[in-house]
Residue frames as a rotation matrix with the C-alpha (Angstrom) as fourth column:
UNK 1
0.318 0.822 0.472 22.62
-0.426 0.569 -0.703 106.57
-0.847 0.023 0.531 158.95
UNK 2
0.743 -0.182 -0.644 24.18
-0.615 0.195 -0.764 106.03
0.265 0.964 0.033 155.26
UNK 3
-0.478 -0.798 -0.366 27.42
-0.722 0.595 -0.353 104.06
0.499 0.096 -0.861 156.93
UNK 4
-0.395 0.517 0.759 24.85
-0.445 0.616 -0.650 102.17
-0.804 -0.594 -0.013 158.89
UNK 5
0.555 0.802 -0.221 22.99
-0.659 0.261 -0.706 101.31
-0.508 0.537 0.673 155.64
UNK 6
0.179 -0.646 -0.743 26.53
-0.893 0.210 -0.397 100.17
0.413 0.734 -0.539 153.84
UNK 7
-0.723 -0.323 0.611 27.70
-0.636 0.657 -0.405 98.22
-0.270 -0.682 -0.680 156.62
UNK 8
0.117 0.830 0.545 23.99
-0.394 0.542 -0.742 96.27
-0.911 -0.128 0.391 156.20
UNK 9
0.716 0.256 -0.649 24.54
-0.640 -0.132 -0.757 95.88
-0.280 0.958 0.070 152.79
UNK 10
-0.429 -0.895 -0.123 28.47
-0.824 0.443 -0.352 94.29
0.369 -0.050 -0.928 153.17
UNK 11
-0.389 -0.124 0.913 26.90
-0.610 0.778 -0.154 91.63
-0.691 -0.616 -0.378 155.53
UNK 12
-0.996 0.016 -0.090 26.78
-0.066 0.558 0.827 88.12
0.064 0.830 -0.554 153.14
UNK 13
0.195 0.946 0.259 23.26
-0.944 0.253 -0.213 86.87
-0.267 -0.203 0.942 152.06
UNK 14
0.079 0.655 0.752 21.41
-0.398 0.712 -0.578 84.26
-0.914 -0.253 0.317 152.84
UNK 15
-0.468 -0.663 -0.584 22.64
-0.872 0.455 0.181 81.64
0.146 0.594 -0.791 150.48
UNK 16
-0.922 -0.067 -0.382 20.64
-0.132 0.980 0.147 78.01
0.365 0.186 -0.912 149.79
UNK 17
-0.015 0.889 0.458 17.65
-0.266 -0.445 0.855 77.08
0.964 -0.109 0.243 150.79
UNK 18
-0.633 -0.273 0.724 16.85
-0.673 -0.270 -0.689 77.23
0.383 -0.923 -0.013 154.46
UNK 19
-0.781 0.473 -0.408 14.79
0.509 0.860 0.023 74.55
0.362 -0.190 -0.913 156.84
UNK 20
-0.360 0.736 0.573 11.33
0.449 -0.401 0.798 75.36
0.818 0.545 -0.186 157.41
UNK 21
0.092 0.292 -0.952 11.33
0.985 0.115 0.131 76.09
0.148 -0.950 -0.277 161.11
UNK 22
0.886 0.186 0.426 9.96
0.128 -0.979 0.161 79.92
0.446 -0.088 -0.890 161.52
UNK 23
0.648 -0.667 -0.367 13.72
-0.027 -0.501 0.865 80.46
-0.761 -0.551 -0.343 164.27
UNK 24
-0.147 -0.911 0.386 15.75
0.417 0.297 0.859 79.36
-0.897 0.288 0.336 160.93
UNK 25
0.450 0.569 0.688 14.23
0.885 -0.383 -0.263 81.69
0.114 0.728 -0.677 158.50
UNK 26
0.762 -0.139 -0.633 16.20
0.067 -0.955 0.290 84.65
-0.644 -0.263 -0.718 159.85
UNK 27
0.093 -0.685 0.723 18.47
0.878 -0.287 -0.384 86.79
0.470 0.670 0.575 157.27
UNK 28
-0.809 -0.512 -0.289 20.35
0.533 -0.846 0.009 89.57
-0.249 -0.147 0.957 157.28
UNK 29
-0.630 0.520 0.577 17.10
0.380 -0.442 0.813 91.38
0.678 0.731 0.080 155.56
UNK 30
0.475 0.623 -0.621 15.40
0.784 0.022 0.621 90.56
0.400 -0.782 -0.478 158.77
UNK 31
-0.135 -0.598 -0.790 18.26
0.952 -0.299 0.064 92.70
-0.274 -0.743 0.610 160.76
UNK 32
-0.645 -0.319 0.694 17.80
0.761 -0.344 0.549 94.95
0.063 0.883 0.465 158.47
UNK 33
0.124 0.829 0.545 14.13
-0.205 -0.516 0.832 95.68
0.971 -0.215 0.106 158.50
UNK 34
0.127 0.018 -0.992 14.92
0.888 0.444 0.122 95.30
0.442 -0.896 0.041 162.19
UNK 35
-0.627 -0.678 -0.384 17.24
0.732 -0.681 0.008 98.04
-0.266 -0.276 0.923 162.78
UNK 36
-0.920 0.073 0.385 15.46
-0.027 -0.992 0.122 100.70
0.391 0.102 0.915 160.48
UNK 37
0.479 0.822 0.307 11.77
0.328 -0.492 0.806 100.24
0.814 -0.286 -0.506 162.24
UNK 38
0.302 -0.297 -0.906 13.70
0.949 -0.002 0.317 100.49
-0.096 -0.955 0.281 165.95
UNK 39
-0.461 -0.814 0.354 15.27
0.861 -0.507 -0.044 103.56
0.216 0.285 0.934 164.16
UNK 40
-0.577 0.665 0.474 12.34
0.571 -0.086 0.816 104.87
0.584 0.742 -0.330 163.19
UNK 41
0.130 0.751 -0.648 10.93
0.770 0.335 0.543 104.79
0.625 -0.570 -0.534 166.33
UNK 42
0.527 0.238 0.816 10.68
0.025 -0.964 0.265 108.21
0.850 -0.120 -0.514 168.32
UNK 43
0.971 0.201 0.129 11.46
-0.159 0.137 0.978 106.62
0.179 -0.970 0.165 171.06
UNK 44
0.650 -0.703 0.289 14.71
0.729 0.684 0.022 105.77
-0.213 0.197 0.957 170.02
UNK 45
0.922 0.104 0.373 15.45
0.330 -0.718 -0.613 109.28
0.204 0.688 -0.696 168.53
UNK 46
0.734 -0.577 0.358 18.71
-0.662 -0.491 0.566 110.41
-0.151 -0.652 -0.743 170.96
UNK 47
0.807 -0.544 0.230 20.12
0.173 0.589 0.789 107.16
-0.565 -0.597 0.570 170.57
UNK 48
0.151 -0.726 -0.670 23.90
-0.791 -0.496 0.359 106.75
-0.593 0.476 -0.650 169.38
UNK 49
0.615 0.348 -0.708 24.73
-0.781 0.396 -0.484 104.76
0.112 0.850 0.515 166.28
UNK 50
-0.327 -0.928 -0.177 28.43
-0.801 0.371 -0.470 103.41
0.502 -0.012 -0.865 167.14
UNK 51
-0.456 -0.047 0.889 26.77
-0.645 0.705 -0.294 100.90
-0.613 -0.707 -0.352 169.34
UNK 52
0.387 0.896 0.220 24.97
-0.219 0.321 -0.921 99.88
-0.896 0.308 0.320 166.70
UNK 53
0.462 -0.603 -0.651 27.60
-0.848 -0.085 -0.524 99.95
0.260 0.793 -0.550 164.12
UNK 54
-0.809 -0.435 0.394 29.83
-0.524 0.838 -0.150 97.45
-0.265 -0.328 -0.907 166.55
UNK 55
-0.377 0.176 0.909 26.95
-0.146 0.958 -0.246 94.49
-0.915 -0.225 -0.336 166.39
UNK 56
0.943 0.327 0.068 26.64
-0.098 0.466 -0.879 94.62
-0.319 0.822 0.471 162.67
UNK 57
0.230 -0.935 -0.270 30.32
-0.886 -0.087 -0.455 94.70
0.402 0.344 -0.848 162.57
UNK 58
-0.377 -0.702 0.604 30.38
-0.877 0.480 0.011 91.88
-0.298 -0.526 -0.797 164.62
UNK 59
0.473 0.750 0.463 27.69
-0.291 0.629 -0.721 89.91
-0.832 0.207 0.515 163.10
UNK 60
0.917 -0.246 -0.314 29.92
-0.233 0.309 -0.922 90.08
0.324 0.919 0.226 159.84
UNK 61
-0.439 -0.897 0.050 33.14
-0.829 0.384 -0.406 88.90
0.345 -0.220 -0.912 161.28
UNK 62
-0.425 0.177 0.888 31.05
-0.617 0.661 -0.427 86.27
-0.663 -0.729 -0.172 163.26
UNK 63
0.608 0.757 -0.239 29.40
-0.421 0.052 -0.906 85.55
-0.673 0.651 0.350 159.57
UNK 64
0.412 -0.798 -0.441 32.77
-0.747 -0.018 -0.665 85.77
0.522 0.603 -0.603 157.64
UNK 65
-0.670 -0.632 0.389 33.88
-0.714 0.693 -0.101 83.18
-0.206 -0.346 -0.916 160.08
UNK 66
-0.672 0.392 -0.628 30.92
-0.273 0.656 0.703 80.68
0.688 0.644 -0.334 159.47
UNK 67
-0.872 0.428 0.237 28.57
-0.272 -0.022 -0.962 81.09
-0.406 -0.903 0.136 161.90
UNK 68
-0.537 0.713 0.451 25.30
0.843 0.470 0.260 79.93
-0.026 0.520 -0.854 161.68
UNK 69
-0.779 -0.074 0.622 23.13
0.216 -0.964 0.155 83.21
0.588 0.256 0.767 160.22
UNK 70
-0.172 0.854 0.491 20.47
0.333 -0.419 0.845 82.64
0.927 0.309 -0.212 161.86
UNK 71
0.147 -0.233 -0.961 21.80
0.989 0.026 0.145 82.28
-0.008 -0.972 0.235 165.27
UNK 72
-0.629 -0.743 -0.228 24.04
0.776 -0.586 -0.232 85.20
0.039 -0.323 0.946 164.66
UNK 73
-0.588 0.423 0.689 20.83
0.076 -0.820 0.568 87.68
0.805 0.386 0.450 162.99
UNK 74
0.398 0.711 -0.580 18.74
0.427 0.416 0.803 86.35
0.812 -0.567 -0.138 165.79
UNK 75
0.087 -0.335 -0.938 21.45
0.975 -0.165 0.150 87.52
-0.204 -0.928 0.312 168.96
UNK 76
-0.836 -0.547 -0.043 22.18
0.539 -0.834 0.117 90.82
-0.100 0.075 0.992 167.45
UNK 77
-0.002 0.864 0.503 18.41
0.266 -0.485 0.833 91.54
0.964 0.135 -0.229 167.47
UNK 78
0.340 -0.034 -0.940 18.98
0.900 0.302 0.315 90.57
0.273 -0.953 0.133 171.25
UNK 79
0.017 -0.530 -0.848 21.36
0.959 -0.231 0.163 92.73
-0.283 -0.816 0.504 171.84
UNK 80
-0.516 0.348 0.782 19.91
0.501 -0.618 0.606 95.35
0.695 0.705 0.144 169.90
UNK 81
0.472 0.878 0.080 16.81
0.078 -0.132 0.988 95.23
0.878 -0.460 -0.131 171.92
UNK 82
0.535 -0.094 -0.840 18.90
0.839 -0.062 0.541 95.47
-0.103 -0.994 0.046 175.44
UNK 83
-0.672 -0.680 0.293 21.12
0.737 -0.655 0.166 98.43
0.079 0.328 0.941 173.80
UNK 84
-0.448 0.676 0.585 17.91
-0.019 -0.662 0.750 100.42
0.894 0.325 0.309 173.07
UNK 85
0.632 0.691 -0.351 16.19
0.356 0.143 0.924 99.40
0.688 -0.709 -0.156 176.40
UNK 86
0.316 -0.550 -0.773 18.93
0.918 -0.027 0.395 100.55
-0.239 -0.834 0.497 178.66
UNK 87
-0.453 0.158 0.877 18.90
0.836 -0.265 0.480 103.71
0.308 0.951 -0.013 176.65
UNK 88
-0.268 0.631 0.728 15.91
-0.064 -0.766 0.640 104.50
0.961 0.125 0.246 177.40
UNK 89
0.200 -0.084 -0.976 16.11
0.959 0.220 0.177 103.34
0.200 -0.972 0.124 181.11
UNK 90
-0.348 -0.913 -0.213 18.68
0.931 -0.309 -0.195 105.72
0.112 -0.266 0.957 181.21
UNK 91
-0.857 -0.321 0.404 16.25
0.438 -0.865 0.243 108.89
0.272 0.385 0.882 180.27
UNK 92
0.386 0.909 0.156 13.26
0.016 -0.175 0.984 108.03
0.922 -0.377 -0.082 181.85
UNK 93
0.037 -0.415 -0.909 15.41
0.895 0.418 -0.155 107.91
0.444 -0.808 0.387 184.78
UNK 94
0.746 0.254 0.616 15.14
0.048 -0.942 0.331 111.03
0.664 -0.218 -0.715 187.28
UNK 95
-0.063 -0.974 -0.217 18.14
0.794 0.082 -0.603 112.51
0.605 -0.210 0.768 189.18
């Protein structure tokens, strides 16, 4: 959890001021408080981090190139949310 927290910390901030539409308001802060409620979440408890390490690693390389932030904070919630759902697929599944 503590190299998860650095990593969050490395990614740039949110920098100027931003247009007022509620999809262009996302920051890294958002991912942030993203990641640790999902963490948080019992339901979530088993999961492994490394997948989760890769898409803030990639968000900062996709950042560090000049992406736009909110696009980028916005897909890595995405693919958060399908990481964690397939997850748990996986354990409510019976065999």
């Amino acid at each position: 959890m503590s190299r998860l927290k650095s990593l969050l910390a490395q990614l740039p901030k949110e920098g100027g001021t931003m247009p007022t539409s509620i999809d262009t308001r996302l920051t890294i802060k958002d991912l942030e408080s993203y990641i640790k409620e999902q963490m948080d979440d019992p339901r979530h408890a088993g999961v492994e981090f490394d997948p989760i390490l890769d898409i803030i690693l990639h968000c900062q390389k996709r950042l560090e190139n000049g992406d736009y932030m909110p696009r980028v904070v916005s897909e890595a919630m995405v693919s958060l949310d399908e990481y964690l759902l397939e997850r748990s697929s996986l354990k409510t599944c019976v065999f």
